[in-house]
N, C-alpha and C positions, 0 to 999 in steps of 0.2 A: 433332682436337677434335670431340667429339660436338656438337650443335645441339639445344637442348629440340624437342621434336615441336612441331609445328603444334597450336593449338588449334584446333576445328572452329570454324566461323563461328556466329556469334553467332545466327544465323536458326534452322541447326539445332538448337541446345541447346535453344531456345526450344519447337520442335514438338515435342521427344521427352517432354519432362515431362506435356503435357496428353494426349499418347496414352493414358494408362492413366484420365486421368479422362476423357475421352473415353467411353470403355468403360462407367465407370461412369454416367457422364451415361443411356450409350443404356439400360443395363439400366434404371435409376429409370424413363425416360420410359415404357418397356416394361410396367416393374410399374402403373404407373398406369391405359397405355391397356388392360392384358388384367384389371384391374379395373375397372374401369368398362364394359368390354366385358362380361364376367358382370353387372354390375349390369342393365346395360341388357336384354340375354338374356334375364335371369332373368324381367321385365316384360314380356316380348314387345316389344320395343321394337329389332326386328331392325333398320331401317333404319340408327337411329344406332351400334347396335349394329358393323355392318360398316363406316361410321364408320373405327369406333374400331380396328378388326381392317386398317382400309387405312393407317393411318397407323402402325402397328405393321408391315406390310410395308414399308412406306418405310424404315423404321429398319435392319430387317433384310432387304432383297428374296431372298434366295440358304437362306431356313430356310423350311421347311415351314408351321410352327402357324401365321403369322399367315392364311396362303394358306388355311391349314383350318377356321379359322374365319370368312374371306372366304366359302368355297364353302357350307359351312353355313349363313350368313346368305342370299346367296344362294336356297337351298334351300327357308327360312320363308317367304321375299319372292316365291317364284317366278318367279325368273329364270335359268327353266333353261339358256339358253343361256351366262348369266353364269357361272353354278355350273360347267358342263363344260367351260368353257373355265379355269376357273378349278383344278378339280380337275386336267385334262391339264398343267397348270403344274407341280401336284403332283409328279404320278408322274413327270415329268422328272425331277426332282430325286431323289423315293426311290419306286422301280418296286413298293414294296409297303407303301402307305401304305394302312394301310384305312378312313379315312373319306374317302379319295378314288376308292376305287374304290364305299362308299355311294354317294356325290353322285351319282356317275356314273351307277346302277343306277337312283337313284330318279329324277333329272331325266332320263334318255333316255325310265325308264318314264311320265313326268308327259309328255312329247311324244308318246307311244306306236308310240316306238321300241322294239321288244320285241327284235329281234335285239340291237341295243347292250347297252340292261338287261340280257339274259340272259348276253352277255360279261362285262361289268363286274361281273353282279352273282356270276356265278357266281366271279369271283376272290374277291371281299368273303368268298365262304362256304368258299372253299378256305385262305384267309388264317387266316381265323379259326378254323377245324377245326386248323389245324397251331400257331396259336399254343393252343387248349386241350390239344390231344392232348401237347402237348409237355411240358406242367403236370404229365398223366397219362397215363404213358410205359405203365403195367400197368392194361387195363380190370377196370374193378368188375364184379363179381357180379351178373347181372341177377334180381332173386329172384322165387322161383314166385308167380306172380299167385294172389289167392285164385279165382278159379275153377277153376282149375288145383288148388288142395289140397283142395277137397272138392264133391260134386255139388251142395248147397244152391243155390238158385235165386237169381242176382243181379239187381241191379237195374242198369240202364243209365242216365250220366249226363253231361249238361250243368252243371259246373260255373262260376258266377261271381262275381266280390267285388261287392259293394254299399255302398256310403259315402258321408254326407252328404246332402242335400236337395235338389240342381240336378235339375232337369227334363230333362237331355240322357242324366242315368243312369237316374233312376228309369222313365219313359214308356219307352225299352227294353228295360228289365229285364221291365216289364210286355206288353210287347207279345210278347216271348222266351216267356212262361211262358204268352200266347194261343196262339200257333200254335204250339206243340214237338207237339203228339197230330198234327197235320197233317203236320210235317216230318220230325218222328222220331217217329213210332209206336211206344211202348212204352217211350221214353223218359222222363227224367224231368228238371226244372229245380230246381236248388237256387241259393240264395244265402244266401252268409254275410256277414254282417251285424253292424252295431256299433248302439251307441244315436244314432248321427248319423241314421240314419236314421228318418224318419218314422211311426209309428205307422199312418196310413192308406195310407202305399205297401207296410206288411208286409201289411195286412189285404186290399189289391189284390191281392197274390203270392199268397198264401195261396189268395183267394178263386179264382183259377187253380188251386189244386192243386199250387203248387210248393211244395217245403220252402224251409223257410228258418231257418237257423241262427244261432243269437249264439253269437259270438266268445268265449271265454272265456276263463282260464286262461293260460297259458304262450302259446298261439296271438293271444291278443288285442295280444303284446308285436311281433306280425308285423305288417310291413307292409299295410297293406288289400289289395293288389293280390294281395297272395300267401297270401291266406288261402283262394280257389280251388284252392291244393295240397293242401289239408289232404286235399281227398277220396282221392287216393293211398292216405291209412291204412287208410280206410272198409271192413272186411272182406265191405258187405255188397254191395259194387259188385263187378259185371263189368268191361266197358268205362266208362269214364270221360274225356270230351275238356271242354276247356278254353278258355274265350270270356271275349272285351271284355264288359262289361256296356252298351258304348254300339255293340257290333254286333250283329247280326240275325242269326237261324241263315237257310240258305235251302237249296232243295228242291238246289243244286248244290251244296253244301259236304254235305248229308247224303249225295250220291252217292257223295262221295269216301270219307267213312266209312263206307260196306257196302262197296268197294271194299279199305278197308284193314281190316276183321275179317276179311272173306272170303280175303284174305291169308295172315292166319293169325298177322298181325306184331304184335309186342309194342307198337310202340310206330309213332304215327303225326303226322306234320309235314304241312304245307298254305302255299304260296307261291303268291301270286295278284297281287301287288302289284310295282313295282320295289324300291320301298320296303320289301319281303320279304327282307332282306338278313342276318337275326340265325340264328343257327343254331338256336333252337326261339323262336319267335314266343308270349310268354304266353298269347297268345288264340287260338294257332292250333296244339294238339296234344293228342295222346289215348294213351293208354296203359289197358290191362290194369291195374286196380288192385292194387294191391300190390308192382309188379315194379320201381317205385322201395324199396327199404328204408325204413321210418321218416322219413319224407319230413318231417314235425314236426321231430324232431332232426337233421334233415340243413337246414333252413331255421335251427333256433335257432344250430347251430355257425356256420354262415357267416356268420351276422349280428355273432357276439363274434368272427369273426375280422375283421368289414368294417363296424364301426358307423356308421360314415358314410352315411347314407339320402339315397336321390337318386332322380329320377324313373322310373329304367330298373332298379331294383334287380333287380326281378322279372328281368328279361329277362338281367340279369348271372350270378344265381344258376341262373338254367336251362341258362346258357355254360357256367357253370364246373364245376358241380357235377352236373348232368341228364343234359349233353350226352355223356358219356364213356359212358351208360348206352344212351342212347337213341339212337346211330349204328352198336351192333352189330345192332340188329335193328331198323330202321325201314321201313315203307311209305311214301315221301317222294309226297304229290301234287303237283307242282311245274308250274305254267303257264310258267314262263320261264328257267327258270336250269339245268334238266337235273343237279341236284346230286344224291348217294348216290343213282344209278341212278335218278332220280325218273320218276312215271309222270304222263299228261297230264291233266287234271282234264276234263271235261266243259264242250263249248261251247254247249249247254242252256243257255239260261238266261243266258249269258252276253255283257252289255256292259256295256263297264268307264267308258262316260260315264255310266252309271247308278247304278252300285254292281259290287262285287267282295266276293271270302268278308274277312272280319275288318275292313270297308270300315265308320269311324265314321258311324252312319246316325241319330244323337239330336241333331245341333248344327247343323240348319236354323236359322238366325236369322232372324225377324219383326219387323217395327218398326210401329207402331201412331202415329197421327200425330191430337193432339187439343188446342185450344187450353186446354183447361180441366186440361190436365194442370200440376202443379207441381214442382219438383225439392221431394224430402221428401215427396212425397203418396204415402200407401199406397193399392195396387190389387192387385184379385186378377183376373188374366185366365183365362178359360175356352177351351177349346179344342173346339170340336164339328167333327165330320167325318161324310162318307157313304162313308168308305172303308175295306175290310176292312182290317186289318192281317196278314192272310197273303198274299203275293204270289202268283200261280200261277208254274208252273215257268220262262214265259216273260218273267215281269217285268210282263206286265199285272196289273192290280188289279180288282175286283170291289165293286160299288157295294151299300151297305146305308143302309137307314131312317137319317139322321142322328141321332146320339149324339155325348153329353157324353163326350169322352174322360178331359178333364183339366180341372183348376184352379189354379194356385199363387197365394199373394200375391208382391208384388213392393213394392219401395218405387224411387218415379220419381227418374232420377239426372241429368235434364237433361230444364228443358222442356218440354212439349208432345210428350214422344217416352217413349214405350213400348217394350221391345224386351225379347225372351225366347226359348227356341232349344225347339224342337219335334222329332219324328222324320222324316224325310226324305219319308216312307213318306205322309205325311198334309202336307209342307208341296208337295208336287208336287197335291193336288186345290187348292191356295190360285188359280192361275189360274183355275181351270176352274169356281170354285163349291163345289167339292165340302168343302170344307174351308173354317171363313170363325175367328174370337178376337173375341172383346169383353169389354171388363172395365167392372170395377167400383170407382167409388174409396169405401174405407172413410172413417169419419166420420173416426175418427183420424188424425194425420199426427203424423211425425215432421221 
């Protein structure tokens, strides 16, 4: 006589059903906490920001993103120890995660640890050449630079975007288009430009000699950051390199470029940072004009094929689309990472507690401290200095007659407190004298 089977005890039946909502429990809490994790990110609100990225490990300890977004947070917050230890949890888990070998590059580089950086950062740049190359298996056409098609005499160029009204771009931009005859002799400064910008910061540029371009047409539907490419098309250009508008050219970044004509090479790249991790850095690469093809139509197609606009577009579209171009035939000047045979840059001129090439030198913050200030009061602060704004080769500065540099309004956002971001270059005379702000409150408030 058969016997029915045993039923299982009562306890198990009970655990197997909530297993699967279980699951779905952790995924809901998951989507919340890496939403509100971008919320907060998005605000620079890193702290709570990692928060929200540690309690999403908790959930999952044994998956990579939330640890990725630990190290990142980390990164903002500058806790570089946090971060590398953070990221080597990473790479336990998967030996070829590349924003774990970033973290690693930039937080050794932020110790100045340059041997680690240069390990770490040089996988970040071997990672990422194999996941583009891989995209595109057959290199593109590098096409004849216009100086190469005919003997017409070109012009040589610093290109950068320019947008909107903050004082950490415009004073920059201006200070870029004072000393380029000093830096680069015989060069020239353009920026392209929208109506966001100011009328008396074009007549500043100008007043320097630089060009300065509105945006127009089909180009105007581009990104701000990546209207700097346009020059690529520009038949009338020779060499053509490519700058932050909130960094400073300087007498060792221009060494590097007579190093890389003298070459001979089509196209040229410059790592000076750990944080030098991207395989062409926006603000930090030159090329022979023309030797991109239609470089306009090669930015509109990318865009209908990646409509989604984000901070680093620029730097995505030079990965994807540049980089296949620009690794057969590059001059790499590379201070740390030894990537495509790079060569060493010039220690002239160089420490890196001071500034480095593509180093943001406009977002000195000043805080001005007055009891008659009001939240809602408008104020236009002034900015005067005795200090040149071309650096000598050596990183000293040179003292002149003080001048009005600048002016902006401001409207006061708290209190008795003033606060506004100046060029590096002039908020270093603020000890010394050399550099002093005062403003003015208008009649008006808001």
């Amino acid at each position: 006589m058969k016997l029915p089977l045993p039923k299982p005890p009562s306890h198990l039946v009970k655990q197997r059903k909530p297993a699967k909502s279980n699951k779905s429990n952790i995924q809901a809490q998951l989507d919340v906490l890496l939403n509100q994790f971008h919320q907060l990110r998005s605000v620079g609100c890193h702290h709570d920001a990692l928060i929200m990225a540690q309690k999403a490990h908790q959930l999952i300890p044994n998956k990579t993103a939330p640890l990725s977004d630990m190290a990142t947070c980390y990164i903002h917050l500058e806790a570089w120890d946090n971060a590398i230890a953070t990221a080597k949890k990473i790479i336990a888990i998967d030996p070829k995660h590349l924003n774990a070998y970033d973290v690693l590059s930039h937080a050794y580089g932020a110790k100045r640890d340059w041997r680690n950086a240069g390990v770490y950062g040089r996988q970040a740049l071997m990672i990422r050449d194999e996941l583009v190359m891989d995209k595109s298996p057959t290199p593109p056409v590098i096409a004849p630079s216009f100086m190469d098609l005919d003997q017409d005499s070109k012009q040589n160029l610093i290109a950068f975007s320019l947008f909107g009204d903050r004082s950490e771009y415009i004073e920059t931009a201006v200070i870029n288009a004072q000393i380029v005859g000093e830096v680069y002799p015989n060069w020239q400064c353009r920026f392209y430009v929208d109506d966001s910008v100011p009328q008396t910061a074009i007549d500043r540029l100008t007043a320097e000699k630089a060009q300065v371009i509105q945006v127009k047409g089909d180009a105007a539907s581009l990104p701000g950051t990546m209207w700097r490419f346009l020059a690529m098309d520009d038949a009338s250009l020779g060499y053509v390199v490519f700058r932050d508008v909130d960094s400073v050219i300087s007498h060792r970044e221009a060494t590097s470029v007579r190093e890389w004509i003298d070459s001979g090479k089509t196209f040229h790249t410059i790592r000076d940072s750990g944080s030098h991790t991207e395989l062409i850095l926006a603000g930090l690469w030159g090329a022979k004009a023309g030797s991109v093809p239609n470089m306009l139509g090669m930015m509109m197609s990318y865009l209908a094929e990646n409509p989604k606009r984000h901070q680093h577009i620029d730097q995505f579209f030079l990965r994807y689309c540049v980089w296949p171009y620009v690794r057969q035939d590059v001059y790499a000047s590379d201070r740390i990472f030894g990537f495509m045979d790079a060569h060493p840059i010039t220690d002239v001129g160089f420490d890196f507690d001071k500034t480095h090439i593509g180093c943001d030198e406009g977002g000195s913050i000043f805080t001005l401290t007055s009891s008659t200030l009001q939240q809602g009061d408008r104020v236009v602060w002034r900015l005067y200095s005795q200090i040149d704004p071309a650096l000598n080769a050596d990183l000293s500065h040179r003292r002149v007659d003080e001048c009005l540099i600048c002016d902006y309004e401001t409207i006061i956002e708290q209190d008795n407190t003033l606060m506004g971001k100046i060029p590096r270059i002039y908020a270093r005379g603020i000890p010394t004298g050399e550099t002093r702000i005062d403003f003015k409150k208008l009649d008006e408030s808001i």
